[in-house]
ZAZANU-652443 format. One record per residue: residue in three letters; z, y, x of N, C-alpha, C, O in turn. Coordinates in pm, whole numbers, padded with zeros to 5 digits, always signed. Layout:
ALAZYXZYXZYXZYX ...
***
This chain:
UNK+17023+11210+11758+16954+11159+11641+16806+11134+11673+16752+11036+11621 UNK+16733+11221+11760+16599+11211+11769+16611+11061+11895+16531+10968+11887 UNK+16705+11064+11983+16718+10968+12092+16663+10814+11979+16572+10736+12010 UNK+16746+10807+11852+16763+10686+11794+16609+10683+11715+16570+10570+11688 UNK+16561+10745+11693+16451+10766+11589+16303+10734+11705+16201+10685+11656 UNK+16310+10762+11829+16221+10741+11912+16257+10567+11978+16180+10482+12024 UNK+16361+10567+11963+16372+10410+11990+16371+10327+11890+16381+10213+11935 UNK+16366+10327+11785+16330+10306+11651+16145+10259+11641+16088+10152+11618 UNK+16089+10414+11675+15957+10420+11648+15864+10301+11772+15762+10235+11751 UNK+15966+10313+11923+15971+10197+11997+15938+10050+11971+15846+09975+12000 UNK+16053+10042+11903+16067+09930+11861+16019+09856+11765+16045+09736+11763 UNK+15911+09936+11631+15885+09904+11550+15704+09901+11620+15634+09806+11585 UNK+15657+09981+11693+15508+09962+11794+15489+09800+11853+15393+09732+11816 UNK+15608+09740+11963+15631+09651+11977+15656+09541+11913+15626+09434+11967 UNK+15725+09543+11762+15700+09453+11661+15580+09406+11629+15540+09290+11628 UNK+15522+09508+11602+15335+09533+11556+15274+09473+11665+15226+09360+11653 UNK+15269+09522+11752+15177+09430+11869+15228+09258+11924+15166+09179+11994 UNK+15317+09250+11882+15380+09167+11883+15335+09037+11747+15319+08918+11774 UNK+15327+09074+11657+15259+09020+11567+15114+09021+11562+15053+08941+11491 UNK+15058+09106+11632+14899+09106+11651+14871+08998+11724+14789+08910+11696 UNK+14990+09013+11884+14941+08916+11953+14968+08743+11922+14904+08645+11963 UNK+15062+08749+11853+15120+08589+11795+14940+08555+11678+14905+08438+11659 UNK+14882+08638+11638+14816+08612+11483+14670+08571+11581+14598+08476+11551 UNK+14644+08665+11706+14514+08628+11761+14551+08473+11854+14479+08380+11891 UNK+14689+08500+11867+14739+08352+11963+14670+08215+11857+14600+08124+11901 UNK+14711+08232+11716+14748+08109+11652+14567+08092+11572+14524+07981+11541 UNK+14497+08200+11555+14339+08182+11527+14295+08135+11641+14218+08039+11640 UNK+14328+08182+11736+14181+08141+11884+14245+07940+11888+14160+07851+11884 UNK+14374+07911+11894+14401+07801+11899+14376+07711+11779+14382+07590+11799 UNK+14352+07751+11669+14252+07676+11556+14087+07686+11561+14006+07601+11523 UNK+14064+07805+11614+13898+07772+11625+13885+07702+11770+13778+07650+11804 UNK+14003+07705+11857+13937+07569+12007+13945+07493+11953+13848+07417+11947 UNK+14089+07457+11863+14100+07338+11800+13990+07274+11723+13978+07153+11741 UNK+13898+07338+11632+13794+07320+11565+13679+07267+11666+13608+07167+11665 UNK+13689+07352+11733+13522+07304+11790+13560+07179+11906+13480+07090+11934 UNK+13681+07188+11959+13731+07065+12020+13685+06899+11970+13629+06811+12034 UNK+13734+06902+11833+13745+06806+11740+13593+06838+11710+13624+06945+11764 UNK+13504+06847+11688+13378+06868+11644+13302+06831+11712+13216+06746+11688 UNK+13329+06910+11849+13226+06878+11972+13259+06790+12080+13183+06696+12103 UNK+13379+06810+12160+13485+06703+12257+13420+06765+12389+13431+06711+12499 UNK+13368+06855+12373+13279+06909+12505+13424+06963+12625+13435+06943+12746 UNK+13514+07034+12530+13625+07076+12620+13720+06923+12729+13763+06922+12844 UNK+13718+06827+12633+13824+06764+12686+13722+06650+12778+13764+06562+12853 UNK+13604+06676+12750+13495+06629+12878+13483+06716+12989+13506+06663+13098 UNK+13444+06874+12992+13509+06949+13092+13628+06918+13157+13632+06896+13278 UNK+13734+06915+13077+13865+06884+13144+13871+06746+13246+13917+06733+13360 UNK+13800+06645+13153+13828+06489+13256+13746+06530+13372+13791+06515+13485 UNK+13595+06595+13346+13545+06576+13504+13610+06696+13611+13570+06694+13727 UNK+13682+06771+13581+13768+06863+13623+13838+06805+13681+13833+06806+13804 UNK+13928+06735+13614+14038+06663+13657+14035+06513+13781+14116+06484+13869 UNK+13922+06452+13744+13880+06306+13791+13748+06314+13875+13711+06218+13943 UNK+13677+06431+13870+13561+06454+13909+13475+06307+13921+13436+06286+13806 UNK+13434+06212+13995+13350+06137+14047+13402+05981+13914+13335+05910+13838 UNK+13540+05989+13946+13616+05872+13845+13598+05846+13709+13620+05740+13650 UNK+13541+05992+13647+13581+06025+13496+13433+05961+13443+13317+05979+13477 UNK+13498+05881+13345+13394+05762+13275+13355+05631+13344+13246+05587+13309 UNK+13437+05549+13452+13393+05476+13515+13408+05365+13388+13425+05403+13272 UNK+13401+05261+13416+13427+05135+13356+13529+05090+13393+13547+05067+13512 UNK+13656+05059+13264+13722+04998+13346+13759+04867+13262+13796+04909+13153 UNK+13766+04717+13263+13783+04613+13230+13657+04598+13103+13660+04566+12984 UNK+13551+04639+13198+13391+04605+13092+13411+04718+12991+13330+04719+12898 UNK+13527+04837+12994+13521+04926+12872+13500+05060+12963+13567+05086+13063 UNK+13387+05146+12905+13382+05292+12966+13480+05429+12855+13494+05468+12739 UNK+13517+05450+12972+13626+05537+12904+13680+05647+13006+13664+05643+13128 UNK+13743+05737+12940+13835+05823+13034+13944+05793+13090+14007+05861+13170 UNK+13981+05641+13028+14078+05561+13113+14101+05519+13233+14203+05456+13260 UNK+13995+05554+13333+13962+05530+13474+14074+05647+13587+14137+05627+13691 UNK+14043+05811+13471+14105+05893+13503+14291+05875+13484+14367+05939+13556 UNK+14326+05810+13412+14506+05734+13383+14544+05830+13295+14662+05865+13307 UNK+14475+05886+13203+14540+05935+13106+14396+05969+12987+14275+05949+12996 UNK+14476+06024+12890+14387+06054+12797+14332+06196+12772+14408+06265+12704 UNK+14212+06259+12814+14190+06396+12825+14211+06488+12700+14258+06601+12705 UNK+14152+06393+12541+14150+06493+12441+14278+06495+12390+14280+06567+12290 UNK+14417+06434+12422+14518+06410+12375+14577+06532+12422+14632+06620+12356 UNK+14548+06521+12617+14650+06647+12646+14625+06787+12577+14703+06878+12551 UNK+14489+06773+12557+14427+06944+12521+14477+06947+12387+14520+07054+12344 UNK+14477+06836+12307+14573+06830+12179+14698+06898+12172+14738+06978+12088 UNK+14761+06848+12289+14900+06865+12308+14944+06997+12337+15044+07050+12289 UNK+14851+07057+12433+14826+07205+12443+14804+07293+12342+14858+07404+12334 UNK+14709+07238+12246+14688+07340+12159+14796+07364+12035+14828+07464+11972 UNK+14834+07235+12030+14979+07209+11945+15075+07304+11967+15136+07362+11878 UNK+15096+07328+12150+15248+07399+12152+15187+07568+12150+15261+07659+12111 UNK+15049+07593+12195+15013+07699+12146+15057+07769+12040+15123+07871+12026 UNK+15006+07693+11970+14966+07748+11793+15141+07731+11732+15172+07815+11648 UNK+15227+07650+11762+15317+07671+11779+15431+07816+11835+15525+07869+11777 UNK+15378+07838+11948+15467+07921+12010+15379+08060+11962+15417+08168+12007 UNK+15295+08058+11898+15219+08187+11808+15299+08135+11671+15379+08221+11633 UNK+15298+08063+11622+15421+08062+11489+15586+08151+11526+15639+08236+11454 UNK+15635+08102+11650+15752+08127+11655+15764+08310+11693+15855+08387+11661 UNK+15652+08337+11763+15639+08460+11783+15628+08578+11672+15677+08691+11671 UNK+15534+08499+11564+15522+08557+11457+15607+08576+11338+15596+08656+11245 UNK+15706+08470+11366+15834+08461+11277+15954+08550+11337+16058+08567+11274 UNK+15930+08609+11475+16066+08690+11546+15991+08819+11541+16040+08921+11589 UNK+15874+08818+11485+15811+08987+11456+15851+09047+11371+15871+09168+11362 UNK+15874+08922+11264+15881+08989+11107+16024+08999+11106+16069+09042+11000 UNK+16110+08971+11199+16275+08997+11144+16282+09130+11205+16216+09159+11305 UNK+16365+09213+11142+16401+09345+11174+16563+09313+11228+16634+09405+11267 
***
C-alpha cells in the first residue's frame, strides 16, 4: 500500500513540474514572440548568422533578406509557433490524471 502511495506522490511531483515547465515554455515564446514582432532584431541576428557577408545584398534593385534564399522572420515565426505549441500540448497531458 505504501509502494502505491509513493508512486502516486511520484507521479503527481512530475505532473507539477511538468506543467511548470509547459507554462514557462509557452510565456518565454510569447514574450520572444513580442519583442520579435516589435523589434526584428532576432530574425536580423539570425540572417547575418546564417548568410553572414550575403544577408541584405540587393537582389533585382530590391534589398532584402532574399539574397540569403529564404525568409529569416518567417522561420523564427515558425519556430516559435511549434514552441508555444508543443508547451500547449504539454500542458494539456499535465492536467489529465
Amino acid at each position: 500500500m505504501k509502494m502505491v502511495e509513493a508512486e502516486t506522490k511520484v507521479a503527481t511531483e512530475e505532473k507539477k513540474w511538468q506543467k511548470v515547465f509547459a507554462m514557462l515554455l509557452m510565456v518565454a515564446t510569447l514574450l520572444v514572440f513580442l519583442f520579435e514582432r516589435t523589434t526584428g532584431k532576432l530574425s536580423d541576428l539570425l540572417g547575418k548568422w546564417q548568410c553572414g557577408s550575403r544577408y541584405m545584398q540587393a537582389v533585382n534593385s530590391h534589398i532584402g533578406d532574399e539574397s540569403c534564399g529564404f525568409n529569416t522572420d518567417m522561420h523564427l515565426s515558425l519556430l516559435l509557433i511549434i514552441l508555444f505549441m508543443l508547451g500547449v500540448i504539454l500542458y494539456i497531458v499535465s492536467r489529465k490524471t
